[in-house]
MIFIPA-963036 format. One line per 5 residues: number of its first residue (from 1); their letters; for each residue y, x, z of N, C-alpha, C. Coordinates in pm, 1 decimal, m for minus. Example, Ala and Ser with C-alpha at 12.3 -4.5 7.8 and 13.67 -1.06 7.14 Angstrom:
BEGIN
1> as> m569.0,1319.0,780.0,m450.0,1230.0,780.0,m330.0,1320.0,780.0 ~ m225.0,1285.0,708.0,m106.0,1367.0,714.0,3.0,1290.0,787.0
//
This chain:
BEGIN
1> xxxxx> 540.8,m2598.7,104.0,417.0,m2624.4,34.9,417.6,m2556.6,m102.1 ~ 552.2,m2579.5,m169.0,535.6,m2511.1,m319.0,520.5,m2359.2,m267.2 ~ 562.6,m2291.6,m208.7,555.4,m2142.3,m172.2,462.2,m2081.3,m111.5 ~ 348.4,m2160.1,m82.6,221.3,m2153.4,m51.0,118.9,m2161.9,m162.9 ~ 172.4,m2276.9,m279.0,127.4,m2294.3,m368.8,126.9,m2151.4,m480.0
6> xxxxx> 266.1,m2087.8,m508.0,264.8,m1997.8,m588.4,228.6,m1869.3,m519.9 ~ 244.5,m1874.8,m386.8,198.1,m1739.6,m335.0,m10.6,m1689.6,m360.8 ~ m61.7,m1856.3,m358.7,m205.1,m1877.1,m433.2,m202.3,m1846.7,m497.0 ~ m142.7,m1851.2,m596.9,m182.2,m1871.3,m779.1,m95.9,m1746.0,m801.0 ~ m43.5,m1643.8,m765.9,m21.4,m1524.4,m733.1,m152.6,m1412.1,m772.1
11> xxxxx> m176.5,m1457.1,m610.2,m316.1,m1443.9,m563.7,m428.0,m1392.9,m637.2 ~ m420.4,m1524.5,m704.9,m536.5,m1576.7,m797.1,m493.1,m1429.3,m914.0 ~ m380.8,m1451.7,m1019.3,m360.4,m1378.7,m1125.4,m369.2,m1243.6,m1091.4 ~ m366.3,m1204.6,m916.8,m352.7,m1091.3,m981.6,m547.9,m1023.4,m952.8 ~ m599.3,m1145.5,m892.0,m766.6,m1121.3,m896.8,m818.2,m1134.4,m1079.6
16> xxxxx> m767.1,m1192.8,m1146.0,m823.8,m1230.2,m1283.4,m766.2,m1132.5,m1333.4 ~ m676.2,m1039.6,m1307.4,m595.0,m898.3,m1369.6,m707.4,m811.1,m1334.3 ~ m718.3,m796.0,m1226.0,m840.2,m679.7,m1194.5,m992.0,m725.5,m1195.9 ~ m1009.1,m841.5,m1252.6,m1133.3,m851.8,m1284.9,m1188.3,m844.7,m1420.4 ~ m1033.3,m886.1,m1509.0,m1074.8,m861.5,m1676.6,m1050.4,m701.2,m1679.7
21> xxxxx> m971.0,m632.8,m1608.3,m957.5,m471.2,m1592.1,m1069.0,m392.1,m1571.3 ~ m1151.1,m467.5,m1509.0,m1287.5,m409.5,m1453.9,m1353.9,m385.3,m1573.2 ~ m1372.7,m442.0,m1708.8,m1444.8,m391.2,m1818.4,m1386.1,m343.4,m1931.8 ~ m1323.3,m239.4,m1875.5,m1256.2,m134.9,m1973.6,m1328.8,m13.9,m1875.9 ~ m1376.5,75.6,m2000.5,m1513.7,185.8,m1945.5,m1403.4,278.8,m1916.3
26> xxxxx> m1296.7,323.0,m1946.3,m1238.0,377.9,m1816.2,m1192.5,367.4,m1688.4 ~ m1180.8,216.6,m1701.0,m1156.9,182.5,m1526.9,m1279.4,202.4,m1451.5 ~ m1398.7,238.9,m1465.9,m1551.8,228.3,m1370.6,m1496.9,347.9,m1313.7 ~ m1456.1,497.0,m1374.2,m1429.4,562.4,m1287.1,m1292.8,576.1,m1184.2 ~ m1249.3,476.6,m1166.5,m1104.8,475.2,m1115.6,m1144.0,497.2,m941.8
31> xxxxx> m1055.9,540.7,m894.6,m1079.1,558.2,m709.7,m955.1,422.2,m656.9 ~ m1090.7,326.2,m617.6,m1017.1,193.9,m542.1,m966.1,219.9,m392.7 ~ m869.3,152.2,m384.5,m796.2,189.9,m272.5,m750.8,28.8,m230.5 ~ m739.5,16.1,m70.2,m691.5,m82.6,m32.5,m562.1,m89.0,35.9 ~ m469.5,m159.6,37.0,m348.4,m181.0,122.4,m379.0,m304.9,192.4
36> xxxxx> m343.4,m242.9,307.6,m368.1,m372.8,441.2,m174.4,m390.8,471.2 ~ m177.5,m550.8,381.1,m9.6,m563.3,391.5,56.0,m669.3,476.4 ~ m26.1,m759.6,535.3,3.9,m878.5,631.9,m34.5,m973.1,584.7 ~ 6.0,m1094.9,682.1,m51.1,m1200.3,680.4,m9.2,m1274.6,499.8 ~ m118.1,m1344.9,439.3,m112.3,m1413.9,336.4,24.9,m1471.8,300.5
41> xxxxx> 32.5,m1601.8,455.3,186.6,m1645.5,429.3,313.0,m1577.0,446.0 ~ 302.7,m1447.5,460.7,409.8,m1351.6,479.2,474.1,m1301.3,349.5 ~ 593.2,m1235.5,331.8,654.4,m1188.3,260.7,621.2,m1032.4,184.2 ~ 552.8,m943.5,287.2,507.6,m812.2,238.3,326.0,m823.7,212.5 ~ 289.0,m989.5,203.0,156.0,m989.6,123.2,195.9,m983.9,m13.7
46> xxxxx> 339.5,m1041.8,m41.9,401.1,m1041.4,m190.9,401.5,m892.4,m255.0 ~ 448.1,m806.8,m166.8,431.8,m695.1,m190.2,317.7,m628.8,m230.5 ~ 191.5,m634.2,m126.0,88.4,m575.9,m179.8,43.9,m600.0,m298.9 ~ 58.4,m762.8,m336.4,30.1,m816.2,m469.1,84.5,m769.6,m550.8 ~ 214.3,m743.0,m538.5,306.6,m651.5,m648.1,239.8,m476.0,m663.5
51> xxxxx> 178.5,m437.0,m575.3,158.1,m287.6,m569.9,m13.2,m339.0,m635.1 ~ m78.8,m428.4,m633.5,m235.3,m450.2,m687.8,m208.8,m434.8,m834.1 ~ m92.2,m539.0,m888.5,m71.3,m563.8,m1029.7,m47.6,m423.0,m1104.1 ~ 99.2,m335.4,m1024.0,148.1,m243.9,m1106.2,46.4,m108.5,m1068.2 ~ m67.3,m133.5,m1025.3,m151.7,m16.1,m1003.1,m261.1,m15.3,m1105.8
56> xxxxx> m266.0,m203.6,m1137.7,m365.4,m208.9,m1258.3,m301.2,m190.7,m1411.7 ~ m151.7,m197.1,m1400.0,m87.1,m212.6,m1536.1,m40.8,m44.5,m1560.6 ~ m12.9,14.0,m1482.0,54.6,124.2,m1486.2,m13.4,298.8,m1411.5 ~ m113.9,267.7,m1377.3,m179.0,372.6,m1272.7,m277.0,430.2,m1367.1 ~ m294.3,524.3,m1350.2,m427.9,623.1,m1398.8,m512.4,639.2,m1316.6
61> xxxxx> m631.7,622.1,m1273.3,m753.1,661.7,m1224.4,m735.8,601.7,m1092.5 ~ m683.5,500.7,m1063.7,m646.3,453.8,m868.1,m632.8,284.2,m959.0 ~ m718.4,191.7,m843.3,m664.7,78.2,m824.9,m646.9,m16.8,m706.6 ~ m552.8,m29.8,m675.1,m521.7,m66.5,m555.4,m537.5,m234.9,m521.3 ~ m617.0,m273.7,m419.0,m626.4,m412.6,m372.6,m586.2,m438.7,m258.9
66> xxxxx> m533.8,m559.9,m273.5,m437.5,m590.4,m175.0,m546.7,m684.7,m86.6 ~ m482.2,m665.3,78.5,m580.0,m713.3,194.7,m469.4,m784.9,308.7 ~ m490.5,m915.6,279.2,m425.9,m962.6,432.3,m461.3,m942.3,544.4 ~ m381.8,m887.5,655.2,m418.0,m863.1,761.6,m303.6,m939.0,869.0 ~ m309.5,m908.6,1016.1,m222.3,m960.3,1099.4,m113.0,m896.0,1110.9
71> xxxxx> m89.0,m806.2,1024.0,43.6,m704.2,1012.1,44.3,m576.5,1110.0 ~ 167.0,m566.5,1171.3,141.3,m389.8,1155.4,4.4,m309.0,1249.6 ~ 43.9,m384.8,1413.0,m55.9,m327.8,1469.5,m181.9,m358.8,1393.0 ~ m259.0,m434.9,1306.7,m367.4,m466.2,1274.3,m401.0,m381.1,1157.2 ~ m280.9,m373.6,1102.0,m279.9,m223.2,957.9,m318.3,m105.7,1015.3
76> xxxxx> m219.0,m59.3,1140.5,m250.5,67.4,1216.3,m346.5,105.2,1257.0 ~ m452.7,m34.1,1333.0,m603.4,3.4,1343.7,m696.9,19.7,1285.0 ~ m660.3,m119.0,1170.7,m779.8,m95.9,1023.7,m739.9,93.6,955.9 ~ m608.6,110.8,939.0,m608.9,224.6,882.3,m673.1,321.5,970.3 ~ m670.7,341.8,1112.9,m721.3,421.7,1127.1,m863.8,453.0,1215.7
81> xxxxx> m912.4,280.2,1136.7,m1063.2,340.3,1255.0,m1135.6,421.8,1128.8 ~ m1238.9,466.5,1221.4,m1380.4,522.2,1155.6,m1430.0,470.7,1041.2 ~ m1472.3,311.7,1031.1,m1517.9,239.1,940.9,m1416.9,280.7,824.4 ~ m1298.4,267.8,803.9,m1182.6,316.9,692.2,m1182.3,173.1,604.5 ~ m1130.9,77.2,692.7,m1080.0,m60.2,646.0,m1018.9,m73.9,543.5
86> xxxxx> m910.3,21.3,555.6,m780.3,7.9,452.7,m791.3,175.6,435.5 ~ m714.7,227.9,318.6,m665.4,318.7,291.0,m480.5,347.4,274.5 ~ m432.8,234.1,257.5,m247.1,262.0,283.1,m217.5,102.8,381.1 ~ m139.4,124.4,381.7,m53.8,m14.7,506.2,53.6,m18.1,462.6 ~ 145.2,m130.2,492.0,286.5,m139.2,486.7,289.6,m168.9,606.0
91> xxxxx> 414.0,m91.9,686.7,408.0,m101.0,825.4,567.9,m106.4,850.5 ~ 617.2,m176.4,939.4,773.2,m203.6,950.9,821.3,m51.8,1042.9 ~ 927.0,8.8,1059.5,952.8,114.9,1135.3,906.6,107.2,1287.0 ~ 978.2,m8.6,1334.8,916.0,m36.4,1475.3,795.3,m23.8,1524.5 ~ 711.4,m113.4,1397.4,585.7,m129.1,1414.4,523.3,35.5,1451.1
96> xxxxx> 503.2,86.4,1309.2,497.2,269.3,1391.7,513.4,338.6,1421.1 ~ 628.5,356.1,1519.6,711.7,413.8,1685.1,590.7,374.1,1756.1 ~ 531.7,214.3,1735.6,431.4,169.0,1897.9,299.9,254.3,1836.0 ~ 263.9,299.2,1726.1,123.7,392.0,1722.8,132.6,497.7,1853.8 ~ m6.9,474.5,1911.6,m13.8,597.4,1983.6,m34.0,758.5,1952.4
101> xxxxx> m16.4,850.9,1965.1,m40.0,988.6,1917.4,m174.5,996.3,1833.3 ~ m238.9,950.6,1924.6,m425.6,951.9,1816.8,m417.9,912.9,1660.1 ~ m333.3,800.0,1691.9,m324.6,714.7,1519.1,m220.8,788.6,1419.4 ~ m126.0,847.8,1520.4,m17.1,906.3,1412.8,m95.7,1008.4,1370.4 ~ m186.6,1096.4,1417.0,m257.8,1173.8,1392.5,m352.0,1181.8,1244.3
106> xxxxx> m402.1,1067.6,1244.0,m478.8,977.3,1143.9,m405.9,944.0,1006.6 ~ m298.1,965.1,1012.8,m211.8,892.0,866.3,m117.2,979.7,897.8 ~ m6.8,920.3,724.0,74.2,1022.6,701.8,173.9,928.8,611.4 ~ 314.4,970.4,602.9,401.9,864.7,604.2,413.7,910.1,408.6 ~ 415.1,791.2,338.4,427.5,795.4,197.3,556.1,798.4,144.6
111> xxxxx> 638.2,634.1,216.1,786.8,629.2,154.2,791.5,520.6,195.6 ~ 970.9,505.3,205.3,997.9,359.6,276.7,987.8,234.4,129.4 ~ 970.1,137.7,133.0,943.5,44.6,27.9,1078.0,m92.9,27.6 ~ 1120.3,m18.3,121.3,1252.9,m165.3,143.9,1276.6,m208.4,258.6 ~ 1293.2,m326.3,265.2,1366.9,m379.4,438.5,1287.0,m544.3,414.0
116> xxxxx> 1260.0,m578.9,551.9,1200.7,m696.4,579.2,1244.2,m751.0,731.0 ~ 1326.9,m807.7,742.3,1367.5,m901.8,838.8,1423.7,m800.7,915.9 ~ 1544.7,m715.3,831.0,1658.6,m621.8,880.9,1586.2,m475.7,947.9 ~ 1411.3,m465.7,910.1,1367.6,m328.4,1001.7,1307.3,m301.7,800.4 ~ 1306.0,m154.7,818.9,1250.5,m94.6,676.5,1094.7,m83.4,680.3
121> xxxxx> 1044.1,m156.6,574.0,927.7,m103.6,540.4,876.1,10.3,483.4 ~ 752.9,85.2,575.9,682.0,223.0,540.4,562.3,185.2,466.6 ~ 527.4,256.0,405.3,385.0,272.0,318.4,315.1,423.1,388.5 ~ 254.9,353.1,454.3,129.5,503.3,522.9,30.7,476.5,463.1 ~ m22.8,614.5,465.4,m201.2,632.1,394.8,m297.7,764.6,522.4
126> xxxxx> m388.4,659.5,460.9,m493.1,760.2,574.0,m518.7,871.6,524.0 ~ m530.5,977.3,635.8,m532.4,1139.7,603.8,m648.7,1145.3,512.9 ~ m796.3,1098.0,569.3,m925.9,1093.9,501.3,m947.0,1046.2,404.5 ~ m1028.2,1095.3,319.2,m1034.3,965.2,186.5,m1177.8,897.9,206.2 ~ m1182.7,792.7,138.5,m1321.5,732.7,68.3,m1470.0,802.5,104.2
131> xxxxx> m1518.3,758.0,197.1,m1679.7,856.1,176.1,m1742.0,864.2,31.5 ~ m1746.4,997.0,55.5,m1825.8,1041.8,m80.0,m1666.7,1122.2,m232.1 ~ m1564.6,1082.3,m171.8,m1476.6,1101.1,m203.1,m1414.0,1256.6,m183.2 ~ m1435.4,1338.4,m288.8,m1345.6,1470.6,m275.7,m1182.8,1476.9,m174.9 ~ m1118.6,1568.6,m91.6,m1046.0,1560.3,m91.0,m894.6,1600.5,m164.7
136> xxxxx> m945.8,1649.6,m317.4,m895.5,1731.6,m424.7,m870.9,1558.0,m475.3 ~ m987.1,1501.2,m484.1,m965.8,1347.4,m554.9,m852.7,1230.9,m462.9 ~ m903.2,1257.8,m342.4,m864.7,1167.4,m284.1,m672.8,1211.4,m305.1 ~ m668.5,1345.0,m269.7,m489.4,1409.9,m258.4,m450.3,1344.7,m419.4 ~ m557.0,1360.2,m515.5,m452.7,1325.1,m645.2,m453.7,1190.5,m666.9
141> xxxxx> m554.1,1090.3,m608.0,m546.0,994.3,m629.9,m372.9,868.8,m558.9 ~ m339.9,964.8,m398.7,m229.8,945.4,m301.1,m107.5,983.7,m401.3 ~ m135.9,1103.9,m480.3,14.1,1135.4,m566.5,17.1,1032.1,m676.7 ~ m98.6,1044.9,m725.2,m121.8,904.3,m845.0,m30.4,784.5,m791.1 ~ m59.3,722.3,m679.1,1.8,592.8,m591.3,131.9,624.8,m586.6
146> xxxxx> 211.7,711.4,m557.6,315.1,786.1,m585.8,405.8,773.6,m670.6 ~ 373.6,820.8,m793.4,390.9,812.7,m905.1,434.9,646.8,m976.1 ~ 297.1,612.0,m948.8,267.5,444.8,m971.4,440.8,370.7,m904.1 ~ 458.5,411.4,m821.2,570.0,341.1,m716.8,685.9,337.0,m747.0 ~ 714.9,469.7,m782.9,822.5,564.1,m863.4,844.2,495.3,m979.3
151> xxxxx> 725.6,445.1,m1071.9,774.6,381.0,m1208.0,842.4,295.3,m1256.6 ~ 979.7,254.7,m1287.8,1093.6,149.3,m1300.4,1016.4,2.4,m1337.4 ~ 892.3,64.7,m1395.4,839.6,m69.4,m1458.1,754.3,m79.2,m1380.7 ~ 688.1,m68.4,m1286.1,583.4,m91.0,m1188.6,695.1,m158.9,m1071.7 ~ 851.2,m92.0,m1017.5,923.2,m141.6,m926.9,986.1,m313.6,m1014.0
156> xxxxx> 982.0,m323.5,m1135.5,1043.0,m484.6,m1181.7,883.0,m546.6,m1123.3 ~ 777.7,m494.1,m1147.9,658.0,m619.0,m1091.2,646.0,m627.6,m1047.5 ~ 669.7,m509.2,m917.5,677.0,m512.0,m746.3,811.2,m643.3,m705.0 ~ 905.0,m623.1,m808.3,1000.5,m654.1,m730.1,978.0,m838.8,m743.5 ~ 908.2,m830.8,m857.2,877.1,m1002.4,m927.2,803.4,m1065.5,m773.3
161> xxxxx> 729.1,m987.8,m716.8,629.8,m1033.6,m613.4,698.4,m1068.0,m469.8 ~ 804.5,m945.0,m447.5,909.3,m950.9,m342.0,1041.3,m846.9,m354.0 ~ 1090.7,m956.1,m343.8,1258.5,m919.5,m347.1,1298.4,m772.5,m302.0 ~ 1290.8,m754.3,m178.5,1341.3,m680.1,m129.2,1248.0,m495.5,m135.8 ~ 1186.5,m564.7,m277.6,1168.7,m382.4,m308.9,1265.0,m310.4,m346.3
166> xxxxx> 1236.3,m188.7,m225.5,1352.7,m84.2,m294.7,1337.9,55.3,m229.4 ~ 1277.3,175.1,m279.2,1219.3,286.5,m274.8,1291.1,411.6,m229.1 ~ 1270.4,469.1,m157.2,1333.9,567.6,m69.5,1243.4,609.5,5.7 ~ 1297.0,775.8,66.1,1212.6,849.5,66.5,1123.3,834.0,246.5 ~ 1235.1,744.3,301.9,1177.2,739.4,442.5,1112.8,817.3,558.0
171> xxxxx> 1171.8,945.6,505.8,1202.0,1062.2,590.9,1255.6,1086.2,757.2 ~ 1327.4,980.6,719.1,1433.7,1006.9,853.5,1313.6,911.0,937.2 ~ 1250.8,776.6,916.7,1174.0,695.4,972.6,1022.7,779.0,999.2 ~ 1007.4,835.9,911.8,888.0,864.9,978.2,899.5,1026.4,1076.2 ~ 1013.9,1076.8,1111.2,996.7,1157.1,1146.7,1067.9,1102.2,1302.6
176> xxxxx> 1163.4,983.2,1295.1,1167.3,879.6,1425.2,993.6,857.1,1452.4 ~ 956.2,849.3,1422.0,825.7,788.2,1487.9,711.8,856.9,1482.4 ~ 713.2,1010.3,1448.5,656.3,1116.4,1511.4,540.6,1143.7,1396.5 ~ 560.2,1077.8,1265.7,420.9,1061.2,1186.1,451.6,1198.9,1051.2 ~ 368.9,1250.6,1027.2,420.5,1399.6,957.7,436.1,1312.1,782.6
181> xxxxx> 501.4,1371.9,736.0,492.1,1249.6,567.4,392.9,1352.9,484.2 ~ 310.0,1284.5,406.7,218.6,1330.0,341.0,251.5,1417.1,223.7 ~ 216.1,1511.3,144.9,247.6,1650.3,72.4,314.0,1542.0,m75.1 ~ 222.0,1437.1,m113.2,284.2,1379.3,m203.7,417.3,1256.2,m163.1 ~ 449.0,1256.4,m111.2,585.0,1153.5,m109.2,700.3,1262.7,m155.0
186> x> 762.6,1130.2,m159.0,874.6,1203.4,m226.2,966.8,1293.3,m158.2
//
């Protein structure tokens, strides 16, 4: 119950972070982005929350909101239907080996983010960006996220949210599971 409790009030701070963020006249032009990271009571929703905060504390022109979903297969589809649900996922290795060719097609592997119940977590992003969205904007906005990830002080707030952050290039995983890694990862 208490871990339900603070995973709320989490939640909550990091919605009142990006809502007092919202009226600073340089954030109107920022390119919002969503991560579809799992279920609420899960461990890599901690994560996304950690990647919402250090995208609003530490990011230039990108802010990232975090989206519970049913985890990986449900990331894999939101990321890659038509509608463009999500724009990145955290997806376990296993999880995208089972993408079919169409979807690997659709996304592109960012970097591994750590380990969750002994399989490594990936961070994919969709090839397309944002309607209405340049793809000059959208590519710098993916290196921006990048960057953001990379930052020692963005990985202590990630890590405040969930433990088991820890950044690597996840090369070898996404090329097990057939997905090409995107121009900005590391």
């Amino acid at each position: 119950m208490l871990k339900k409790l603070v995973k709320f009030a989490s939640a909550l701070a990091v919605f009142a972070l990006v809502a007092t963020a919202g009226t600073n006249a340089s954030i109107a032009a920022d390119l919002e982005l969503v991560v579809g990271s799992g279920s609420t009571s899960g461990e890599l929703f901690g994560a996304g929350s950690g990647l919402s905060v250090a995208s609003v504390m530490h990011g230039k022109g990108i802010k990232i909101y975090n989206y519970g979903t049913k985890g990986d297969k449900d990331n894999i589809k939101r990321l890659t239907k038509k509608k463009r649900a999500i724009n990145l996922a955290l997806v376990s290795a296993k999880g995208l080996a089972k993408a079919n060719d169409k979807q690997k097609k659709a996304m592109s592997g960012l970097l591994a983010v750590g380990k969750s119940k002994g399989d490594t977590v990936l961070l994919i992003v969709r090839n397309k960006g944002p309607k209405g969205v340049s793809k000059a904007d959208y590519a710098s906005a993916v290196a921006e996220v990048v960057r953001v990830l990379k930052n020692p002080k963005s990985a202590a707030v990630i890590k405040g949210q969930w433990s088991g952050w820890s950044v690597s290039s996840g090369e070898a995983a996404f090329k097990a599971a057939g997905v090409k890694v995107h121009k900005a990862a590391m």
